[in-house]
Structures are given as C-alpha cells and as structure tokens.
N, C-alpha and C positions, 0 to 999 in steps of 0.2 A: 651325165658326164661327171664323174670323178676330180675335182680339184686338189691338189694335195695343199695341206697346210700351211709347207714351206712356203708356197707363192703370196698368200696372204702375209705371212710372215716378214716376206721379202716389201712386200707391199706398204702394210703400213709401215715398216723402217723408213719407204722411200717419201711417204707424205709428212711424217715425221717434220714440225717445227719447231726449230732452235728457240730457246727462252732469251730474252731477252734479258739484260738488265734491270732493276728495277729503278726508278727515277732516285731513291732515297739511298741508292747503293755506291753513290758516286759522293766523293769530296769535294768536289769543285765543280761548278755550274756545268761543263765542257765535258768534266772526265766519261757522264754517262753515256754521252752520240760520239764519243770516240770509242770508248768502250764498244759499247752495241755496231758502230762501222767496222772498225777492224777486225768485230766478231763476225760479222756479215760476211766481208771480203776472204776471211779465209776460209768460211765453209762454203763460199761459191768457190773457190780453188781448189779446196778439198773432195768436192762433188765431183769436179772437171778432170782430177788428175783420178779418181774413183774411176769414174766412167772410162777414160782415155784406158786404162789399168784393166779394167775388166772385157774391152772390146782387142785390146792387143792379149790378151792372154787367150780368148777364145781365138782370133784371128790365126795368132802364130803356134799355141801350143795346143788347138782343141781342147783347151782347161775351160769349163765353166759351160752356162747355159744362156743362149738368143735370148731369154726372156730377160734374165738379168742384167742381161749388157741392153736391152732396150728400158729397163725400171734407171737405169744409174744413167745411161745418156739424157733421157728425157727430164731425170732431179735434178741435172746439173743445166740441161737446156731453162727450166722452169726456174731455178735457183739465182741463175744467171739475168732473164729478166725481169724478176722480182727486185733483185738490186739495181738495175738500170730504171724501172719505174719509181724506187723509192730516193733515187741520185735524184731522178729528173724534178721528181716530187720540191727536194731540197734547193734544188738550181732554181727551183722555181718562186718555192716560197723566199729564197734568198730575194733576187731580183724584186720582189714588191715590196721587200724590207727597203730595200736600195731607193728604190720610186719614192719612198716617204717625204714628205717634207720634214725638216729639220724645226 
C-alpha cells in the first residue's frame, strides 16, 4: 500500500508543537506565563476554528479531504485538553501555594 507524502506532510504539521517562550525573554517576573498563556489560548482557538473551517467546507462545498478534517479535529480535540490539563495543573499548584502558612 502506497502512502502519499502529502499525508505525512499533513501529519507532522498536526503534531507540530508551539515553542514556548523562554524564561529570560520576559521583563517582568509575570510577563513570561502571560506571554506563553495567551500564546496557548489562541492556538487552541486557532486549531478549533481550523478544524470547524475545514469540516464545513468538506460538509457544505465537497472542498477538501475526511482525512484532513479528522488530522485538524483531533489537534484541536488534543490541543484543547492539553490546555485544560496544564489550567488544572496551575489551579492546582496555585491552591497549595494558598494552603502555606504565612
């Protein structure tokens, strides 16, 4: 069986992780997990309207191909709980910051 390239191509694009900030790139203690959050939150929105974008244009115009609209649903499905485990992560370490004694 015959794989075409493109699909790989498509592939790694969709494992594809965003670089983060680096710790010494920020001017102020805050600027760098606001930085790297806000960077977060709009490529989980960016993924989300991706996929929405690519599943309506095979739906309603026959543009595009099933395999594509299942690689861009599943980045944006994967993308989206990556961020909700690394919120939780934070909610959490937050809270035992909270528990300290003073």
């Amino acid at each position: 069986m015959h794989i075409p390239s493109s699909v790989f191509s498509a592939a790694s694009q969709a494992m594809a992780v965003p670089e983060l900030p680096s710790a010494g790139s920020a001017s102020s203690g805050t600027g760098g997990f606001v930085e790297a959050f806000t960077s977060a939150m709009s490529q989980v929105e960016s993924d989300q309207q991706t996929a929405k974008a690519a599943a309506t244009d095979l739906l309603a115009g026959g543009k595009g191909d099933i395999h594509n609209v299942a690689l861009a649903s599943q980045r944006a499905e994967l993308s989206m709980e990556l961020f909700q485990q690394v919120r939780n992560k934070f909610v959490q370490a937050y809270q035992e910051v909270m528990k300290m004694p003073m």
